[in-house]
VOLOLUM-768180 format. One line per 3 residues: their letters; for each residue z negated, y, x negated of N, C-alpha, C. Coordinates in steps of 0.02 Angstrom, whole numbers. Layout:
BEGIN
a) Z/Y/X/Z/Y/X/Z/Y/X | ... .
//
This chain:
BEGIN
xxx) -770/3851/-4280/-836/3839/-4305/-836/3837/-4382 | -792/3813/-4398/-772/3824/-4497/-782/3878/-4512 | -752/3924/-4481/-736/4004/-4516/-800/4039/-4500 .
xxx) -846/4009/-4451/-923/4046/-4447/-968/4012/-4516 | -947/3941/-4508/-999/3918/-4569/-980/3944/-4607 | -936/3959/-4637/-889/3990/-4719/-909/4053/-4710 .
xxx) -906/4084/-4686/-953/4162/-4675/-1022/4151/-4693 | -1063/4142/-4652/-1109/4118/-4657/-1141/4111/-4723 | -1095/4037/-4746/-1083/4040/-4857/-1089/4090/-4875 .
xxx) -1040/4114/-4857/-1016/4177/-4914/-1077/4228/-4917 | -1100/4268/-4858/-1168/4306/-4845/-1208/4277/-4860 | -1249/4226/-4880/-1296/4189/-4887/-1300/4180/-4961 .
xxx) -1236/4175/-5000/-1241/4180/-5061/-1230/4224/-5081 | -1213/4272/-5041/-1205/4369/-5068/-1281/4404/-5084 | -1326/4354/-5035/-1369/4378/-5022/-1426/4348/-5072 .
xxx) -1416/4277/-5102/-1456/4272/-5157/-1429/4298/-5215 | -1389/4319/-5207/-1365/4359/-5301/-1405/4420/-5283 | -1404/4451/-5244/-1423/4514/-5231/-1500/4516/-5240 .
xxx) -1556/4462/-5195/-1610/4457/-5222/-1609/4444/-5300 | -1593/4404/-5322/-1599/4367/-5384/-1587/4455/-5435 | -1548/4485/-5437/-1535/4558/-5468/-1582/4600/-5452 .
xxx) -1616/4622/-5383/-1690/4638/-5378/-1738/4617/-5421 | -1725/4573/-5413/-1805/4548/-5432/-1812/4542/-5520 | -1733/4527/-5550/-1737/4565/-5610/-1748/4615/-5653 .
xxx) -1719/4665/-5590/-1715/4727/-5599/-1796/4766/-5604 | -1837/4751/-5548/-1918/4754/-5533/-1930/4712/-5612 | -1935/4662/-5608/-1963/4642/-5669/-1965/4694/-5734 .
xxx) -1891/4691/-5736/-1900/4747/-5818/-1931/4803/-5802 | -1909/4844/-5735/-1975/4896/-5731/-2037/4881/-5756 | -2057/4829/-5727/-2129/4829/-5725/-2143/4806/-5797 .
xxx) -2100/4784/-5837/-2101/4754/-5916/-2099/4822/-5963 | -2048/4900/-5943/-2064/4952/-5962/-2132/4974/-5929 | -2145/4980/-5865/-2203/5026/-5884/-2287/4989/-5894 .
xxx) -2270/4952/-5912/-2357/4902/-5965/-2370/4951/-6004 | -2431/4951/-6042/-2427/4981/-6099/-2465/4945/-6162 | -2418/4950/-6186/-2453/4891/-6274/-2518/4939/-6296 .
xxx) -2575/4899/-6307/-2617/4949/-6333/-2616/4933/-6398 | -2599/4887/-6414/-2606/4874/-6512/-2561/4929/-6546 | -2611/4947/-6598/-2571/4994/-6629/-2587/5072/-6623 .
xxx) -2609/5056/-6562/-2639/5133/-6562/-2697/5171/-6576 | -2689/5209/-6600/-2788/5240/-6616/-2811/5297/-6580 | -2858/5268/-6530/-2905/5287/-6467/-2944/5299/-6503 .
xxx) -2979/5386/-6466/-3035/5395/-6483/-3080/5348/-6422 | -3163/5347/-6459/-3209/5316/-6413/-3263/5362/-6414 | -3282/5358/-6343/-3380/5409/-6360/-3415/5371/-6356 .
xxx) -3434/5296/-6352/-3491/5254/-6402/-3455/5217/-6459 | -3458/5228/-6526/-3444/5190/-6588/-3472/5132/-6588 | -3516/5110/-6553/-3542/5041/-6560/-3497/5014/-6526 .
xxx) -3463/5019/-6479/-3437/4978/-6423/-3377/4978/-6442 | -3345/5027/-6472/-3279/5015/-6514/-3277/4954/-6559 | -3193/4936/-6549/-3149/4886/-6589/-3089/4898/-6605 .
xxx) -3099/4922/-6678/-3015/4926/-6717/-2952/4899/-6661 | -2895/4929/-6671/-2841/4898/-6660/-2788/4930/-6666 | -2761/4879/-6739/-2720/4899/-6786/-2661/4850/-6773 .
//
C-alpha cells in the first residue's frame, strides 16, 4: 500500500508542474497576442469622435 501511495505522489505532483507550465505557457500567449494601442496612429472616418494617442 506504500508503493501505491508514493506513486500516486509522484503522478500527482508530475501532474501539477505540468498544469502549472500550461497555464504559463497560455498566459504569455495570450500576453503576446493583446495589442497595445498607444502609440499608434489610426486613421478615423468621424474626426469628432477621434482621440489622439500618442
Amino acid at each position: 500500500m506504500d508503493i501505491l501511495a508514493r506513486r500516486l505522489t509522484i503522478i500527482t505532483l508530475l501532474m501539477a508542474v505540468f498544469a502549472i507550465m500550461l497555464a504559463a505557457a497560455v498566459e504569455t500567449d495570450y500576453r503576446r497576442s493583446t495589442h497595445n494601442g498607444a502609440g499608434k496612429l489610426v486613421a478615423c472616418s468621424t474626426p469628432s469622435m477621434c482621440r489622439a494617442a500618442l
